[in-house]
C-alpha positions as CSV (number, residue, x, y, z in Angstrom):
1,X,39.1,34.9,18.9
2,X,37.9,38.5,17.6
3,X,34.5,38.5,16.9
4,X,32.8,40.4,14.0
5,X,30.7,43.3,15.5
6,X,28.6,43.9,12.3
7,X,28.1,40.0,11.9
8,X,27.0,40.2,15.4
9,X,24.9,42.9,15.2
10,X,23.4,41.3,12.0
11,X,22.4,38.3,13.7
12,X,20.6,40.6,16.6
13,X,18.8,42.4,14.3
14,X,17.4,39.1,12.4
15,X,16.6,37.5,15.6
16,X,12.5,37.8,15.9
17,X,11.1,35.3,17.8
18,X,7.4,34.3,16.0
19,X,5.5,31.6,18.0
20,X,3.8,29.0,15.8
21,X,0.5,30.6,16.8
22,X,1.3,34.1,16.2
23,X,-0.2,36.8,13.7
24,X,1.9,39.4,12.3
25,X,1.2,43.0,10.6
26,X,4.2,43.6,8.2
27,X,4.1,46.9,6.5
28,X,7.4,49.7,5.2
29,X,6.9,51.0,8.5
30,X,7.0,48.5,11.1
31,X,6.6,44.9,11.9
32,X,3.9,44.0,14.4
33,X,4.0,40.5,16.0
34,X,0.5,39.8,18.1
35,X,1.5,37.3,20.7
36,X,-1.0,36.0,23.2
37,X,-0.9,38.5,26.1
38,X,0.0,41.3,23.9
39,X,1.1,43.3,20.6
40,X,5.3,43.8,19.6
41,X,6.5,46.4,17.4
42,X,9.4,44.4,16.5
43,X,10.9,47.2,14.3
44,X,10.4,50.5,13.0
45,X,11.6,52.6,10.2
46,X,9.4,55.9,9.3
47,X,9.6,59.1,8.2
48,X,6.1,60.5,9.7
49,X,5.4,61.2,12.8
50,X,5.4,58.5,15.6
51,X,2.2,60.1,16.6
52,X,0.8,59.0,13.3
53,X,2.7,55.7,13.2
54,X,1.6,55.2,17.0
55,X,-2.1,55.5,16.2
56,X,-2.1,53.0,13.6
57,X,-0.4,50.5,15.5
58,X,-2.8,50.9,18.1
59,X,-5.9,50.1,15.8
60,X,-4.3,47.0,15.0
61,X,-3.6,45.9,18.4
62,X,-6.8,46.2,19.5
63,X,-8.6,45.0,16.7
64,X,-6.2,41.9,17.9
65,X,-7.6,41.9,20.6
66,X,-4.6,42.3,23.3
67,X,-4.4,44.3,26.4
68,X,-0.5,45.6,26.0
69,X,1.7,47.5,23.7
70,X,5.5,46.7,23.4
71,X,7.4,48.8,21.2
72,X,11.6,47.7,20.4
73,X,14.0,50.5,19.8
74,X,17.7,49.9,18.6
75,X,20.1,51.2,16.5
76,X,18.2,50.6,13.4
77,X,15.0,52.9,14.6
78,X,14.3,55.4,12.7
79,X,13.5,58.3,13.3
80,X,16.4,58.5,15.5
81,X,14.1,60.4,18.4
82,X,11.8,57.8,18.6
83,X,12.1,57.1,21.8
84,X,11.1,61.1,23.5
85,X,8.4,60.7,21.2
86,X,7.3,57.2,22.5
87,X,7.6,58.4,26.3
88,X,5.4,61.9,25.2
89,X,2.7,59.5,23.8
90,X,2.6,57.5,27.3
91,X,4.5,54.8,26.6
92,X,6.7,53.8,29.6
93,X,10.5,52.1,29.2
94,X,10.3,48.7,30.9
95,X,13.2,47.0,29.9
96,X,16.9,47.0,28.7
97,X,18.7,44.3,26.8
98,X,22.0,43.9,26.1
99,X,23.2,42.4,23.1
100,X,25.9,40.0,24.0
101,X,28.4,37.5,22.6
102,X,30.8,35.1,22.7
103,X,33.2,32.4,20.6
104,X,31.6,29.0,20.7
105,X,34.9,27.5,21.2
106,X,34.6,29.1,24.7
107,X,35.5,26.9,27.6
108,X,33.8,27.3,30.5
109,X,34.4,25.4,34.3
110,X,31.1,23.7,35.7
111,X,30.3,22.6,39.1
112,X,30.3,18.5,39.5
113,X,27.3,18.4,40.9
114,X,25.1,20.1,37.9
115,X,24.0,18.0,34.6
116,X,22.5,19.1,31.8
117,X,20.0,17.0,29.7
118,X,18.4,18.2,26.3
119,X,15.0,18.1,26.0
120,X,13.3,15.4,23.9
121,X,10.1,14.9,24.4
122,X,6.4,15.9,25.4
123,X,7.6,15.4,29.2
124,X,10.7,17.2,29.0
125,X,9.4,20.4,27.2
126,X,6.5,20.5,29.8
127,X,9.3,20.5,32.6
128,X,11.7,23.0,30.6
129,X,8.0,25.2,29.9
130,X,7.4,25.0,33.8
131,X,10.2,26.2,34.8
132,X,10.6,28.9,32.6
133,X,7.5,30.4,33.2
134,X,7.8,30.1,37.3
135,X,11.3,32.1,36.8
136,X,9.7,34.7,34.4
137,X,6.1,34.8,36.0
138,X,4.7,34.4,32.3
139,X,1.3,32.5,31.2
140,X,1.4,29.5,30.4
141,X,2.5,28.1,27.1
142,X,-0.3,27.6,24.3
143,X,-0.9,24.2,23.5
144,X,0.2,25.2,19.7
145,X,3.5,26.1,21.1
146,X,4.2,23.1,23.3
147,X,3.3,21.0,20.7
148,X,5.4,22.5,18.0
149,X,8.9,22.3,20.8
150,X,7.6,19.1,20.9
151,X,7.5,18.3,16.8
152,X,10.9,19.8,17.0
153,X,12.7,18.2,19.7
154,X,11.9,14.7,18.3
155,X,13.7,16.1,14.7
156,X,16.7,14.0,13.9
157,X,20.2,15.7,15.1
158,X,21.2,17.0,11.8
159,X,17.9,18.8,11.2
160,X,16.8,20.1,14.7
161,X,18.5,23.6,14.8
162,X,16.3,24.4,18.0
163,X,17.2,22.5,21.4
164,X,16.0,23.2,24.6
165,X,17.6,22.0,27.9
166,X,17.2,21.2,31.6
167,X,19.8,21.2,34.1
168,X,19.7,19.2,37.2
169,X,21.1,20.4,40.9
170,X,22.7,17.0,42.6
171,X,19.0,15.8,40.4
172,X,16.9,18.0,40.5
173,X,15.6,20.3,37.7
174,X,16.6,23.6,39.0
175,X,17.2,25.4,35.5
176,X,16.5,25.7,31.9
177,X,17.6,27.4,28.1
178,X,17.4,26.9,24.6
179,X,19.5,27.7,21.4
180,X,18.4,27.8,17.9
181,X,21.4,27.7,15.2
182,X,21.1,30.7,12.5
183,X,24.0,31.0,10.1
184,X,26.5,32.0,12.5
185,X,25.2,32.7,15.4
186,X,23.7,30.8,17.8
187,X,21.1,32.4,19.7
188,X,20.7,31.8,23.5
189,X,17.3,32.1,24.4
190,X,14.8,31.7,27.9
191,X,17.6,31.1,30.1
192,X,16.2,30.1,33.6
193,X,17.3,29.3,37.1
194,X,14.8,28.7,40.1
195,X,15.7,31.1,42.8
196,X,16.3,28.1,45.0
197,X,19.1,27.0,43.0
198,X,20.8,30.0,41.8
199,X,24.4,30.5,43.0
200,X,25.0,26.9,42.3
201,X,26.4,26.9,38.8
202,X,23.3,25.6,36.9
203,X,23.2,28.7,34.9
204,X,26.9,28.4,33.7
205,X,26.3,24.6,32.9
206,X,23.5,25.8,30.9
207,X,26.0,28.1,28.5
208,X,29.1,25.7,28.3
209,X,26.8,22.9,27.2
210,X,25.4,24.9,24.5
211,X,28.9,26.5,23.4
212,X,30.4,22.5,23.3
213,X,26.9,21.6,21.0
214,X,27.7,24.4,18.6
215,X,31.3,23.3,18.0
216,X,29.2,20.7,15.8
217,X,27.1,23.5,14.0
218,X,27.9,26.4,11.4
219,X,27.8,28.7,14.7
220,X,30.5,31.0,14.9
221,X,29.7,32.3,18.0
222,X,26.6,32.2,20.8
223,X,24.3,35.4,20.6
224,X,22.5,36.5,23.7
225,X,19.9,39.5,23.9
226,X,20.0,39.7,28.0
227,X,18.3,41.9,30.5
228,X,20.7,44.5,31.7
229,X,20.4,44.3,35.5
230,X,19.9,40.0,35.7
231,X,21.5,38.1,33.6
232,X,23.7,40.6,31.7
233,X,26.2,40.7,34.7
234,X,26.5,37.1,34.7
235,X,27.2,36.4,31.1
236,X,29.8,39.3,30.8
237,X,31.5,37.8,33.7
238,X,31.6,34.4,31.8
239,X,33.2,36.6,29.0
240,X,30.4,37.9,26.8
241,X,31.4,40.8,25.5
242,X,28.3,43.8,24.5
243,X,27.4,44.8,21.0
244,X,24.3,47.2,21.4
245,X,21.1,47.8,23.4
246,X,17.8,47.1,22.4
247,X,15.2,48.6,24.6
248,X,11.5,48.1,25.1
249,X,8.4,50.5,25.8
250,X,5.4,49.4,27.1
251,X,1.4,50.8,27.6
252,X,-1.4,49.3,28.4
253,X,-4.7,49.5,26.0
């Protein structure tokens, strides 16, 4: 099945992840998301100088109070040179994405030994939430934030468009993801393997149990915005095919 690229790259560009206890800045310009340990420019679309538009993102951000800068760039960004202009202010690239996708009707082989459980409750978002941040060296999760995965995973099937999930190594947790339905996509997100159990297939039972849960859901296909160098390789040798980049750049304040 031939995929849309312009509904794919549609749902990318929607995708903004907001955490329950978030506060944004939304303006012509740009779109700034303060998230605990630091400040996103989720988009931006200017005609001034990014100098200009640089400086007043900055005020907000540390009037915010956080100690880092993140700044996305993708097709969308104008003006087009934004990035030479970001790296002449100071700001540093530190990551790639890939924006990748593939059919929901997808099959996909998984080891015997691997299970995958959704998430349901307090217990089992602490345990996805755990092992998510161990993989990705993060802080901790907010209470705010546990508590609202926890409002949501208790949601009856037919309203709760955001699941998360463990995966269990011959039984024990070794790996975790989430989806959220939107429209047509359906968006992979905080996929996570320990390092003790990668090579073992828990990441690949992770993606065909979510492609089988969407076959139930107005998903067309499942939308993945992946780190170019980790788990890029792995889902485009699972068959994801690439859409676009999205990069990030990064300075501390």
């Amino acid at each position: 099945m031939a995929l849309d690229a312009d509904a794919v790259r549609a749902a990318a560009a929607r995708w903004i992840w907001v955490p329950v206890d978030a506060t944004e800045v939304t303006t012509d310009e740009f779109r700034l998301t303060h998230y605990t340990d630091y400040s996103s420019v989720q988009w931006s679309r200017a005609t001034r100088p990014v100098a200009d538009l640089l400086e007043e993102v900055l005020d907000h951000a540390r009037a915010a109070g956080r100690p880092r800068l993140r700044w996305w760039i993708d097709e969308r960004t104008e003006p087009a040179d934004t990035e030479p202009q970001l790296a002449a202010l100071g700001l540093e690239l530190t990551e790639r994405l890939e924006v990748l996708a593939l059919p929901v009707g997808t099959e996909l082989p998984v080891p015997a030994d691997v299970t995958v459980a959704e998430v349901r409750d307090r217990a089992g978002v602490e345990l996805a939430s755990r092992l998510q941040r161990e993989v990705f060296a993060q802080s901790p999760d907010t209470e705010a934030h546990l508590a609202e995965q926890t409002r949501l995973a208790a949601l009856p099937d037919e309203e709760r468009l955001s699941r998360c999930y463990v995966a269990y190594v011959d039984g024990e947790p070794a790996a975790a993801g989430g989806s959220t339905v939107d429209g047509d996509a359906l968006r992979f997100w905080d996929g996570s393997v320990l390092p003790a159990f990668r090579g073992r297939g828990a990441y690949r039972a992770l993606v065909a149990h979510r492609l089988r849960e969407a076959r139930a859901t107005t998903a067309e296909f499942a939308l993945v915005k992946a780190v170019d160098d980790t788990s890029a390789p792995i889902l485009k040798r699972l068959g994801f095919t690439r859409y676009g980049e999205q990069h990030c750049w990064s300075r501390d304040l």
